[in-house]
C-alpha positions in Angstrom: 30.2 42.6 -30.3 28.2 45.1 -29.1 26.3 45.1 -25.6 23.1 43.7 -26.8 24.2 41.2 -28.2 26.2 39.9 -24.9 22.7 40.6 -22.7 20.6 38.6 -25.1 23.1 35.8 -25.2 23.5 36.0 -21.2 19.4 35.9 -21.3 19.4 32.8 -23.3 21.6 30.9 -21.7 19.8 31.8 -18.4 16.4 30.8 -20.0 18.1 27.4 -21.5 19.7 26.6 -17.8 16.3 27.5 -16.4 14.7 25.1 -18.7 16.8 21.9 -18.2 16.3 22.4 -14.5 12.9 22.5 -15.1 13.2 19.4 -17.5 15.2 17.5 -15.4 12.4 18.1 -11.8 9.9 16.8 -14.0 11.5 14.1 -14.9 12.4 13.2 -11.4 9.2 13.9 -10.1 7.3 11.6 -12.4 10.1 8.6 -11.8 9.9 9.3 -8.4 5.5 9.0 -8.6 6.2 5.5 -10.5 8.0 4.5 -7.8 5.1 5.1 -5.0 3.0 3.3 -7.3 5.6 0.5 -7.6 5.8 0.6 -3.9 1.7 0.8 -3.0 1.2 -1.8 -5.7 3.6 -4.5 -4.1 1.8 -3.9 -0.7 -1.2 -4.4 -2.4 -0.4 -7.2 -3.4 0.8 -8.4 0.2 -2.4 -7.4 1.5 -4.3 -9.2 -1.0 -1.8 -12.2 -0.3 -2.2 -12.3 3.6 -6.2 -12.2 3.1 -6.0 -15.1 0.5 -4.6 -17.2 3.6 -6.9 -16.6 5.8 -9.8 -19.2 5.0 -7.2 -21.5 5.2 -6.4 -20.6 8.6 -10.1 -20.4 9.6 -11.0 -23.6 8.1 -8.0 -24.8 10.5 -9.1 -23.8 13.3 -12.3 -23.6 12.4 -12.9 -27.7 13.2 -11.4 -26.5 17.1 -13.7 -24.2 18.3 -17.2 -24.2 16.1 -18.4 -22.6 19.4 -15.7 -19.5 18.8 -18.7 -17.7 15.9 -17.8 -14.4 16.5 -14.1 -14.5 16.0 -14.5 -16.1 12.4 -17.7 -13.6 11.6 -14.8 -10.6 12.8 -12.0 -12.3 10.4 -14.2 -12.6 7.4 -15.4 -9.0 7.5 -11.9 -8.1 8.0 -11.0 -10.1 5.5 -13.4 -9.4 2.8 -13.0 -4.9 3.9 -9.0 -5.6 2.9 -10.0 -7.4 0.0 -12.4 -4.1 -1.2 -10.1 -1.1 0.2 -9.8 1.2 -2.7 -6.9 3.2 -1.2 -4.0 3.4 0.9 -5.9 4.5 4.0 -8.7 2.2 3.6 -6.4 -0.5 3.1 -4.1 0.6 6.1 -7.3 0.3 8.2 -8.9 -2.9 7.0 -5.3 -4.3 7.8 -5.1 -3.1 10.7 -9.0 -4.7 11.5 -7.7 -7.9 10.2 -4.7 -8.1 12.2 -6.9 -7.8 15.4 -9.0 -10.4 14.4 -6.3 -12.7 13.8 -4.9 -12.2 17.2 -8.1 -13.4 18.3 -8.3 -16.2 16.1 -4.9 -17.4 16.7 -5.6 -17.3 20.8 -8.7 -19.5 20.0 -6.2 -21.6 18.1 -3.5 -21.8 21.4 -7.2 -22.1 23.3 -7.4 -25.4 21.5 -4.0 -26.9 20.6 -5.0 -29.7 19.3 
């Protein structure tokens, strides 16, 4: 063989390796993406979940403490800006309002335990 022939076959096995590494990080990357999709959607749906519960809990307490306005007014916004987050850090933040509110809500429910 002469020495051409051993470079070009040298070349295209470096080529062919290059491209099955190449082949194989895409691949990863786009399971790896499905995954964080997987992984937003199911606390998504959480989210959506915990704010579902929440009229129930302020009809609850609701019959307590009809004097306690504000704290409902502050879950239902909270509420309803979880319900409308259209991405991670909207819905991160509209948690994170709802959570507050709910501590409130809940000490006007131990304010009232009846």
């Amino acid at each position: 063989m002469g020495a051409g022939i051993i470079v070009l076959i040298v070349i295209l096995a470096i080529v062919a390796i290059g491209i099955f590494f190449i082949w194989g990080t895409y691949n990863s990357l786009v399971t790896i993406r499905q995954r964080v999709k997987e992984a937003w959607s199911g606390i998504d749906v959480q989210l959506k979940r915990r704010a579902s519960l929440v009229p129930n809990l302020v009809e609850t307490v609701k019959g307590y403490a009809a004097h306690e306005k504000a704290v409902f007014e502050n879950v239902t916004k909270a509420r309803a800006a979880l319900m409308s987050a259209g991405t991670p850090q909207q819905a991160a933040q509209a948690d994170n309002m709802l959570t507050g509110a709910l501590k409130s809500l809940f000490a006007v429910a131990e304010a009232y335990p009846e």
